[in-house]
N, C-alpha and C positions, 0 to 999 in steps of 0.2 A: 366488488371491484376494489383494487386495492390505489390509493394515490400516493406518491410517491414525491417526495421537495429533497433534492440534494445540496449540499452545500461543502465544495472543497475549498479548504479555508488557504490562505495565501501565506505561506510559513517557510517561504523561499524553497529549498532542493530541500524539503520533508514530508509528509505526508501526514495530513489531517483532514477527514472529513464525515459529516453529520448526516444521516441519512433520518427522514421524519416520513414514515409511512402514516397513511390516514384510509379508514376504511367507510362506507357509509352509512354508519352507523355512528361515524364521526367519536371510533374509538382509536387511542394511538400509539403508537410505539417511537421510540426514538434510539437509534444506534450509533456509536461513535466508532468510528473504524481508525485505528490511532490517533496518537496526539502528538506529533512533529515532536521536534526537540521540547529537550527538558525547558529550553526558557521559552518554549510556544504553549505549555501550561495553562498560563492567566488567560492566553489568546483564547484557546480555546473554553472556557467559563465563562467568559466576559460574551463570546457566541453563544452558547446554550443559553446563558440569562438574556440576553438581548433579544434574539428571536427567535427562540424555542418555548420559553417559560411563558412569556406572553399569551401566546396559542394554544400553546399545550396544556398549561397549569401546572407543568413542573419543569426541574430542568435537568437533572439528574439523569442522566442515559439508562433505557430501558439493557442494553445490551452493550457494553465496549468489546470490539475486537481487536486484538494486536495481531496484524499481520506476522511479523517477527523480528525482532530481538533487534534490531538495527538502530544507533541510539536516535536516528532523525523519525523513526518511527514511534516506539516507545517511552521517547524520553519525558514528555509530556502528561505523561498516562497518569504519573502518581500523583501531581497537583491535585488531576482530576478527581481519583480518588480518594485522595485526603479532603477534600470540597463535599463531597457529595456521600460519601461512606456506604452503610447498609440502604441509602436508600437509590444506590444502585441494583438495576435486577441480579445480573451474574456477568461472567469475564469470559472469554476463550481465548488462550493463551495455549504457546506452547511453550514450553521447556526444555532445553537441551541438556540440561541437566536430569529429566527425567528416562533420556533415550538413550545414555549411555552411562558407565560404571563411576561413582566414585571417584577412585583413582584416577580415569581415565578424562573424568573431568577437569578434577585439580591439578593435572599435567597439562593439559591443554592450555589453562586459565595461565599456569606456571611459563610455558614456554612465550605465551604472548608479552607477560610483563619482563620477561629477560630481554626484550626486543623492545621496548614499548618506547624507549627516546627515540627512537624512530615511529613518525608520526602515523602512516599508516598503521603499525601495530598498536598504537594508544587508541586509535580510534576506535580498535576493533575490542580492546579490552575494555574500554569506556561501555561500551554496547553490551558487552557480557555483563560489568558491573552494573547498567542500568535495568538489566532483567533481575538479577540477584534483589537488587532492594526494591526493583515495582512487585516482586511476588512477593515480597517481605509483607509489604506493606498493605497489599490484599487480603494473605493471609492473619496478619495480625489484627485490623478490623474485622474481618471475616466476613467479607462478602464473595458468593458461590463463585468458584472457578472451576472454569472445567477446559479439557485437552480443546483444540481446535484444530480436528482433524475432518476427514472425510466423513462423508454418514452425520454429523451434528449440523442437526436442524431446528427453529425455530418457527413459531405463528402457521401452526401446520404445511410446514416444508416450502412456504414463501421463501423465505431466510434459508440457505444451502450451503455445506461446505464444500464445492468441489476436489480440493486437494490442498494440503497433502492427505495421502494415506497415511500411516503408522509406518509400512513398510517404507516408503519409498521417502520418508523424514528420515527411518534410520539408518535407510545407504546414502544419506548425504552427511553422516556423521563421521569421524575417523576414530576406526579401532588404534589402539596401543603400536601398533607399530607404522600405522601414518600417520600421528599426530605430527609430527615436523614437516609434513608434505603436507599435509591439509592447513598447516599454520600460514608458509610459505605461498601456498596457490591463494588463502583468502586476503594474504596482504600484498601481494603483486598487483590482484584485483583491485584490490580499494586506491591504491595507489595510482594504475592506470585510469581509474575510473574520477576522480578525484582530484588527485596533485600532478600527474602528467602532461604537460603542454601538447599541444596538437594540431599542426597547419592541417586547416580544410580547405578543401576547394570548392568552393560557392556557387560557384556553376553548375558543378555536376551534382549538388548536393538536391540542386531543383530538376534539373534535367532530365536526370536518370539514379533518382532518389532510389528506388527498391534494390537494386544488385550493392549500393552503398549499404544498405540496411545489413543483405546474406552475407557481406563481408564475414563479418564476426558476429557470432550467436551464443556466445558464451559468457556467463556471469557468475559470480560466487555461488558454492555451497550455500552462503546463508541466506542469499537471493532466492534458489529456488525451494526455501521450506519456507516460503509465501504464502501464508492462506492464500485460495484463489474463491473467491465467494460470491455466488451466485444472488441476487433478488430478482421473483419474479413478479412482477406488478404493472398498474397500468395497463389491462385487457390482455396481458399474457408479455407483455414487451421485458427483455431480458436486459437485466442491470449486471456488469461482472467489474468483481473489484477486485485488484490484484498486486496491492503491496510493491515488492521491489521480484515478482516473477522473472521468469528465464522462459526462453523455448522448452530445456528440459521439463520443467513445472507441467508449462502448459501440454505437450506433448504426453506426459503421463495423464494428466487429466482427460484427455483425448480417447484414453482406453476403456473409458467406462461412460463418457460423456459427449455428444458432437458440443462445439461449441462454433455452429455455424449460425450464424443474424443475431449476434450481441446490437442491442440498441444501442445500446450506453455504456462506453467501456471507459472505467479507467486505467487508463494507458501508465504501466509500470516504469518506475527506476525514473519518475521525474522526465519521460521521453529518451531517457538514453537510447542507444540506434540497437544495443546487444542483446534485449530483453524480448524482441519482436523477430520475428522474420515475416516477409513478405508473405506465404503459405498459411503463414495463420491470419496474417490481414486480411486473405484472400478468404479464410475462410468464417472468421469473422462480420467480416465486410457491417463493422458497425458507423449506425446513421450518426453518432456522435461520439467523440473521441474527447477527455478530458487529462490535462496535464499540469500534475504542481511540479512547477518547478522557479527557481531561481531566474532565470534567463540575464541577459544585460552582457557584460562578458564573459557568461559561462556557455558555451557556444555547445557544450556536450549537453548540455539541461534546459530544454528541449534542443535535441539532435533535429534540425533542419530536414535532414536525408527523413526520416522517419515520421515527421509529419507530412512531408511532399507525400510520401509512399502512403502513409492513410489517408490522404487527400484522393489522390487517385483512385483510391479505391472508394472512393465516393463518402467517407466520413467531415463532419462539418470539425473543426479540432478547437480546441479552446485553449489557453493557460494562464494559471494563477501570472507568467511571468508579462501577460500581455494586457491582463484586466481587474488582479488582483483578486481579491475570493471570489468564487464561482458561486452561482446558485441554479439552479436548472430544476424546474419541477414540470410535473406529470398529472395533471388532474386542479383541483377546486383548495388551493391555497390561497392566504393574502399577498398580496403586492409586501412586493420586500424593499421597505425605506431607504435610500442612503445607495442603492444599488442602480447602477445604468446598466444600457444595453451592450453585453460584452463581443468584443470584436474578434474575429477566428487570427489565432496566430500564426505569422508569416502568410499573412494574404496578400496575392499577388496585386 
């Protein structure tokens, strides 16, 4: 039997968190699934030495995943790396640089900095810059990186990549003659998502939360080459991580995978309401639902409609913005110091 200690660290609207599997045999593994932004770095070391190294005896992540390339994902990563070096195990990373041409890259990379005083496209160029020098700098220590696609598995198939495939990473790429349409659609995106104001209405947001959700189901290109990543542990109970996912994502995952009674989901895009649709809550129908995000006045970070909607469908929801980092374990770990009992966000 495998135990399982999660810890989603509080790194406002980014995503970082530590996953500490224990077998009984009391051998163990430790994985980092991003590292928030570039200045959430230290945050996340100053975690692994605090309550990893103690129990574990090291603190150095057996495994980092980068979901992808988004810099509140990534940004983090290379501290991490520069701290802990070779005596990290290996990386899975993807590259978008590795799934299209060349040229086809350095136009892309080109078109966003022609645009980039405008904040939206600096953002997005910031993200591409921050994958360029985290591979950098992988590569130059040289510790193992490999694709983080579908089919890679870890600790005899515990560890699972649900998606992306290979194929379905590179129809979310833009050939040479949409790169200005694919520039435009992921800074509209970021924009709306991000610096756009937005009256909500409060009431319906609890009422009749789920048709709020189907509203809108659409997120960026670079949202859904999401790792979407499976642990199974804890007498078979399913753990699914998933970055900043889309419906599309999860919907291809679908064709090879059910992804019906997730125990323990973490709930993508920081709780945005366009990452979910009610169909897959339904079919998920996970007994606990986790969310980093920022919250306070960012009313889109956890989207209200979206956690009512996986309330109903019977999930307990938590968020960094309501308890500050999460810990949630599964089996025979220590009591976690410094830590209180976290309270479900937007409880009625």
């Amino acid at each position: 039997m495998i135990d399982i200690s999660i810890d989603m660290l509080s790194v406002g609207n980014a995503d970082s968190i530590i996953v500490w599997l224990k077998d009984h045999n009391n051998n163990h593994f430790v994985i980092l699934i991003d590292g928030g932004k570039k200045s959430d770095g230290e945050t996340v070391i100053q975690h692994l030495e605090t309550h990893i190294k103690p129990n574990v005896g090291y603190a150095a992540p057996d495994l980092i995943i980068c979901t992808h390339h988004d810099q509140d994902h990534i940004g983090g990563l290379t501290a991490v790396v520069e701290k802990y070096r070779t005596s990290i195990g290996e990386i899975w990373i993807n590259n978008p640089a590795d799934h299209i041409s060349h040229h086809s890259y350095q136009t892309l990379k080109e078109s966003f900095r022609r645009k980039s005083a405008q904040q939206q496209y600096k953002v997005i160029l910031e993200s591409i810059k921050n994958v360029e020098d985290f591979i950098s700098v992988v590569d130059r220590i040289g510790v193992e990186r490999k694709p983080a696609l579908h089919g890679r598995e870890s600790q005899n198939g515990i560890i699972k990549i649900l998606g992306p495939t290979k194929g379905f990473y590179d129809l979310l790429l833009p050939g040479m003659d949409g790169i200005e349409n694919f520039v435009s659609a992921e800074a509209n995106y970021v924009y709306n998502s991000h610096f756009s104001s937005q009256i909500i209405n409060e009431a319906s947001e609890t009422s009749s939360p789920c048709p709020i959700v189907d509203a809108e189901n659409d997120t960026s290109a670079t949202n859904n080459s999401s790792v979407i990543l499976e642990i199974n542990a804890n007498q078979g109970k399913r753990f699914l991580f998933t970055g900043d996912a889309g419906v599309k994502a999860f919907e291809d995952v679908e064709k090879r995978y059910s992804l019906a009674n997730i125990y323990w989901l973490d709930v993508p895009h920081h709780g945005a309401r366009r990452n979910l649709s009610s169909a897959l809550i339904d079919t998920m129908r996970p007994s606990y639902a986790l969310i980093s995000a920022k919250g306070g006045s960012d009313t889109k970070h956890p989207r209200k409609a979206l956690v009512f909607c996986l309330r109903n469908h019977g999930a307990k929801v938590y968020s960094t913005s309501k308890s500050g980092s999460l810990n949630h374990k599964f089996g025979n770990f220590p009591e976690r110091g410094g830590y209180s009992t976290a309270n479900e966000v937007f409880k009625r």
